[in-house]
C-alpha positions as CSV (number, residue, x, y, z in Angstrom):
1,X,91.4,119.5,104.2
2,X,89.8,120.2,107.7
3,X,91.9,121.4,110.6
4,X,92.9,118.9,112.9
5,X,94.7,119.3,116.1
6,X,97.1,116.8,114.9
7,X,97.7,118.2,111.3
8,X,101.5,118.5,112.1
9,X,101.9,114.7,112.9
10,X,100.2,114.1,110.1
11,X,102.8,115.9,108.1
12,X,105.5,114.1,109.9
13,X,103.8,110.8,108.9
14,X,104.0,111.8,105.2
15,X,107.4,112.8,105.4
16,X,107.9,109.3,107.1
17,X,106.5,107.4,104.3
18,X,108.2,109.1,102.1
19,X,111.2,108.2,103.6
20,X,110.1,104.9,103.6
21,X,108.6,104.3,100.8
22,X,112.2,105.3,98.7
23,X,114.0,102.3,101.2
24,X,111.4,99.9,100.6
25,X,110.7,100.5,96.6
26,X,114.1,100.4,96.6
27,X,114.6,96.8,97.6
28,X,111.6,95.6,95.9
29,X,112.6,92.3,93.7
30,X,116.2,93.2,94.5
31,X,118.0,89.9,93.8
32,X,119.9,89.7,96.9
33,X,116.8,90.6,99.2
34,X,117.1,89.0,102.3
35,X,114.6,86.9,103.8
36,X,114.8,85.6,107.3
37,X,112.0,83.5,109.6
38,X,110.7,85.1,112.5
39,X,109.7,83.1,115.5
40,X,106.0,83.1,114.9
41,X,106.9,81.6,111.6
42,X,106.3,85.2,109.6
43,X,109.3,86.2,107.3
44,X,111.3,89.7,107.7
45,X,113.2,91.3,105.1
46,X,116.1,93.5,105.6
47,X,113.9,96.1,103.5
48,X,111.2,95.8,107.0
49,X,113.7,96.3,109.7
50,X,115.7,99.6,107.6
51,X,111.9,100.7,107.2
52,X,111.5,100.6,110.9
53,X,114.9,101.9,112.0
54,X,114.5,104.7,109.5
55,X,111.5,105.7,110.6
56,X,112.4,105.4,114.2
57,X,115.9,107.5,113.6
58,X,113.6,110.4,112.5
59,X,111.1,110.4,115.6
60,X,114.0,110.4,118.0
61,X,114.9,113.8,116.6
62,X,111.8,115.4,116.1
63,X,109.7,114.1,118.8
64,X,112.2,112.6,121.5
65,X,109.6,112.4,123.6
66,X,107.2,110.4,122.3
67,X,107.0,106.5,122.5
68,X,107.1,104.2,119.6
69,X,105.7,101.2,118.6
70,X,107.0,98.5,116.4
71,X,106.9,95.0,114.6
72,X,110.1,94.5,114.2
73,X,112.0,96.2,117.2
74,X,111.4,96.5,120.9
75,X,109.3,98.7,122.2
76,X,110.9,102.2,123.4
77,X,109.8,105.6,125.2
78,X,106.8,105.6,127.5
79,X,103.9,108.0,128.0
80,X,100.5,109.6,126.3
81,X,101.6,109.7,122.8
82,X,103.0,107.1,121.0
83,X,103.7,105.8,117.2
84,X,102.7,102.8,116.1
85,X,104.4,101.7,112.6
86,X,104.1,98.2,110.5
87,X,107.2,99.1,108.4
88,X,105.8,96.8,105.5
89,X,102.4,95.5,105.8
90,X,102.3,92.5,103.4
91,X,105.6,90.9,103.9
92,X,104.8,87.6,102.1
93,X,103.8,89.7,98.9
94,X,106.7,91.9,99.4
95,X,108.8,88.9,99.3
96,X,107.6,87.5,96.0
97,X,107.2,90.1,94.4
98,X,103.7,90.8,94.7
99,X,103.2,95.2,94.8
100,X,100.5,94.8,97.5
101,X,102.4,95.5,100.5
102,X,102.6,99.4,102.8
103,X,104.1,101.0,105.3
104,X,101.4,102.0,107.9
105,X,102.2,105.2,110.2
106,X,99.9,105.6,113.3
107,X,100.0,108.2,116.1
108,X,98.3,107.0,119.4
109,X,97.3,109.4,121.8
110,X,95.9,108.4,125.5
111,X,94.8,105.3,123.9
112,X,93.2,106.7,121.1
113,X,94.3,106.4,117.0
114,X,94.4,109.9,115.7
115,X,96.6,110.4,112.5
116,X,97.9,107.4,110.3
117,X,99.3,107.0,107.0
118,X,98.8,104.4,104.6
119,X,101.0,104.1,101.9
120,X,101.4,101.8,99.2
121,X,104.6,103.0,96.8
122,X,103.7,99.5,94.7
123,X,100.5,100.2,93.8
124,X,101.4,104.6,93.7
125,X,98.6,104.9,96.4
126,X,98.4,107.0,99.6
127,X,95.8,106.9,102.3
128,X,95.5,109.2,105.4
129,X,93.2,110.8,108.1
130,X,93.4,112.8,111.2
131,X,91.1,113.1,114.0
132,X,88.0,115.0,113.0
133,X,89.6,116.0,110.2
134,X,88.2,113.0,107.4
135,X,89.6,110.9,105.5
136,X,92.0,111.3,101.9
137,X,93.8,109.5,99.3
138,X,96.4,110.8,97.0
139,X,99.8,111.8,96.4
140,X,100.3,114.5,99.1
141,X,98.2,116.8,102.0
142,X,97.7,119.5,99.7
143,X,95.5,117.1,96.2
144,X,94.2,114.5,98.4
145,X,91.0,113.2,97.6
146,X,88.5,113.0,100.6
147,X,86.5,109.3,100.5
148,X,83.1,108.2,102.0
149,X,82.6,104.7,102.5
150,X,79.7,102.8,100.7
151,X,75.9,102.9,101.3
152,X,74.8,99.7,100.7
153,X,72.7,98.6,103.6
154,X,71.5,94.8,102.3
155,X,74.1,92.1,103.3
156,X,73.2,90.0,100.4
157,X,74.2,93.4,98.2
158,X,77.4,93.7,99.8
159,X,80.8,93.3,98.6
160,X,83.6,91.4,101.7
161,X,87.3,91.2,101.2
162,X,88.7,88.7,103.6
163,X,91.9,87.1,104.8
164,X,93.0,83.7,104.4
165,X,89.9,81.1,105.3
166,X,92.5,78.8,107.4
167,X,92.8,81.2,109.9
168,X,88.8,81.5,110.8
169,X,89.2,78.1,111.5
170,X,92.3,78.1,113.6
171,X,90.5,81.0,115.5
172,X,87.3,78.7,115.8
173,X,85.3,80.7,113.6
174,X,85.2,78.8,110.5
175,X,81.6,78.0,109.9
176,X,80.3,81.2,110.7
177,X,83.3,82.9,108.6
178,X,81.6,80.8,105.9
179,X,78.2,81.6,106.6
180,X,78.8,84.9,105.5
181,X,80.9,84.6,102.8
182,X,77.9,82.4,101.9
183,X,75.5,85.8,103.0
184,X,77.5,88.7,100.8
185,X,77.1,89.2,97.2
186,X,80.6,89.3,96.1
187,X,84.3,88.0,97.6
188,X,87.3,88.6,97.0
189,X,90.5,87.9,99.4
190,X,92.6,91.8,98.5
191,X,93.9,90.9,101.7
192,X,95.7,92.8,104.5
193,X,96.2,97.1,104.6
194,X,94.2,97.1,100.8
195,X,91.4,95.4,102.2
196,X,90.4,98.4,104.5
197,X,91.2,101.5,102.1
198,X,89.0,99.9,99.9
199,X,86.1,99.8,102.9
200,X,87.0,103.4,103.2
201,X,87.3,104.3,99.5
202,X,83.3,103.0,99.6
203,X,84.5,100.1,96.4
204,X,84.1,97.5,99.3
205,X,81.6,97.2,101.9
206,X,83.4,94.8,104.4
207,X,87.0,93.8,105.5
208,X,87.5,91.4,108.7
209,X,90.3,89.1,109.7
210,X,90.3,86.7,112.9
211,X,93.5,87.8,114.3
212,X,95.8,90.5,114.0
213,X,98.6,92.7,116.0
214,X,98.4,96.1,116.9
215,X,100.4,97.6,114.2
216,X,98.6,95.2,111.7
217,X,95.3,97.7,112.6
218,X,96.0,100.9,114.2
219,X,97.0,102.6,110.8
220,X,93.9,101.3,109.1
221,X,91.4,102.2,112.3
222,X,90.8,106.1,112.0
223,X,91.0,105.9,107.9
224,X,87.9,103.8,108.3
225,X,86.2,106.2,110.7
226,X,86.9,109.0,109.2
227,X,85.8,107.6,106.1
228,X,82.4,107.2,107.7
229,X,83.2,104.0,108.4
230,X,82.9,101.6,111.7
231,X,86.5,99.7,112.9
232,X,86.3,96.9,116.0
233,X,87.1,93.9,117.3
234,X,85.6,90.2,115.9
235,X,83.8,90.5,118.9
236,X,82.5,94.1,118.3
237,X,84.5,96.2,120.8
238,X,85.3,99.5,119.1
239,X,89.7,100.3,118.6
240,X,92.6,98.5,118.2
241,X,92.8,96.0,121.3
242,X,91.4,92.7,118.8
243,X,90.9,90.1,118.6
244,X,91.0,90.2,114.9
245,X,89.6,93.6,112.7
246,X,85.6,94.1,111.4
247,X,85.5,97.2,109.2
248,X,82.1,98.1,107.4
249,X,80.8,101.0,106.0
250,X,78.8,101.3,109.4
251,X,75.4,99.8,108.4
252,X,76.3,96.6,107.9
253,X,78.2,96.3,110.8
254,X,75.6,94.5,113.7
255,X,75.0,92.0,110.7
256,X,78.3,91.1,110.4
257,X,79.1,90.2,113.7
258,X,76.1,88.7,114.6
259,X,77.5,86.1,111.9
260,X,80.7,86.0,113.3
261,X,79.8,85.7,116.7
262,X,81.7,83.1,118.5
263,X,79.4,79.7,119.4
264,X,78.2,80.2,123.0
């Protein structure tokens, strides 16, 4: 692996999903999960919020002063660096029992995404990067696997994972979400965190999603660019900020969201 600047978060983040990954595999089609309902209608499980507080116990001990980020607490700390963390990405699948779900890890730096880690106990899957450093899957630092995303440079060759369709049309981009889908060679809907590893692992050429929060994308961001890859908004505006997620193996990207440009 190349150096990177922030190799030592990235080794925190390990050891944080590794933490994680034993509470939430844990609780996995436990009988007595619990399952609550969030105000925006999205369910919580008690496995989520000792995900989160786990992870946030840790950071306040080894880096106090750092900020963090999460989905299911409030907001704490304040200044340059700060972690972002979706304690389980794919709650509804968690839920029923479906193994694609993952704990995403990001460290945010001046606005920037420069370490995350991806990891999907479920599905025995790891993903990570660090600035300048490329991007790896694997079990651990030391056998990761470095991946390059795809080469395919023809739409009509290209393989799109997507979200649910209902939500292009709530966001007003139905038609052109369908033109696409219509444009590609191949869909399939692997949905959420999986979607963008497999941009990055080069076995799918696009991911996108109409709207998502912050800790929904800033995990997956750098794996893509490192990857090769390109990460931005629905609208094209590179980062995290949204609305929404377009990852592509770089190429393809102006194609994409010329199709998904909103109506003028």
């Amino acid at each position: 692996m190349a150096d990177s600047q922030f190799l030592d978060d990235l080794r925190l983040a390990h050891l944080l999903a590794d933490n994680a990954d034993s509470i939430s595999l844990n609780r996995f089609r436990a009988r007595d999960l619990s399952i609550a309902t969030k105000a925006d209608a999205t369910w919580v499980t008690d496995a989520d919020t000792a995900v989160e507080d786990a992870i946030r116990s840790t950071l306040k001990k080894v880096r106090p002063r750092d900020a963090v980020h999460g989905e299911e607490r409030e907001d704490t700390g304040w200044g340059p660096r700060r972690w972002i963390i979706d304690p389980i990405d794919g709650t509804s699948n968690y839920a029923r029992g479906v193994p694609v779900w993952a704990s995403l890890i990001a460290l945010q730096v001046e606005g920037r995404i420069v370490a995350s880690v991806v990891s999907a106990p479920a599905l025995g899957r790891r993903w990570w990067a660090s600035e300048g450093a490329g991007a790896f899957s694997g079990r651990s630092l030391l056998t990761g696997q470095p991946m390059a995303v795809s080469t395919v440079a023809s739409l009509p060759e290209a393989f799109l994972s997507h979200s649910d369709i209902a939500e292009w049309v709530t966001a007003g981009r139905g038609q052109q979400f369908v033109d696409l889908l219509r444009g590609v060679w191949r869909t399939r809907a692997f949905g959420d965190f999986w979607s963008y590893m497999l941009v990055a692992e080069g076995a799918v050429d696009i991911a996108c999603e109409p709207e998502l929060a912050l800790h929904d994308m800033a995990a997956l961001d750098i794996i893509v660019r490192e990857a090769g890859g390109r990460f931005t908004s629905i609208d094209g505006v590179d980062g995290v900020a949204g609305p929404g997620a377009v990852a592509t193996n770089g190429v393809l990207h102006g194609e994409v969201l010329a199709y998904l440009a909103a109506e003028a």
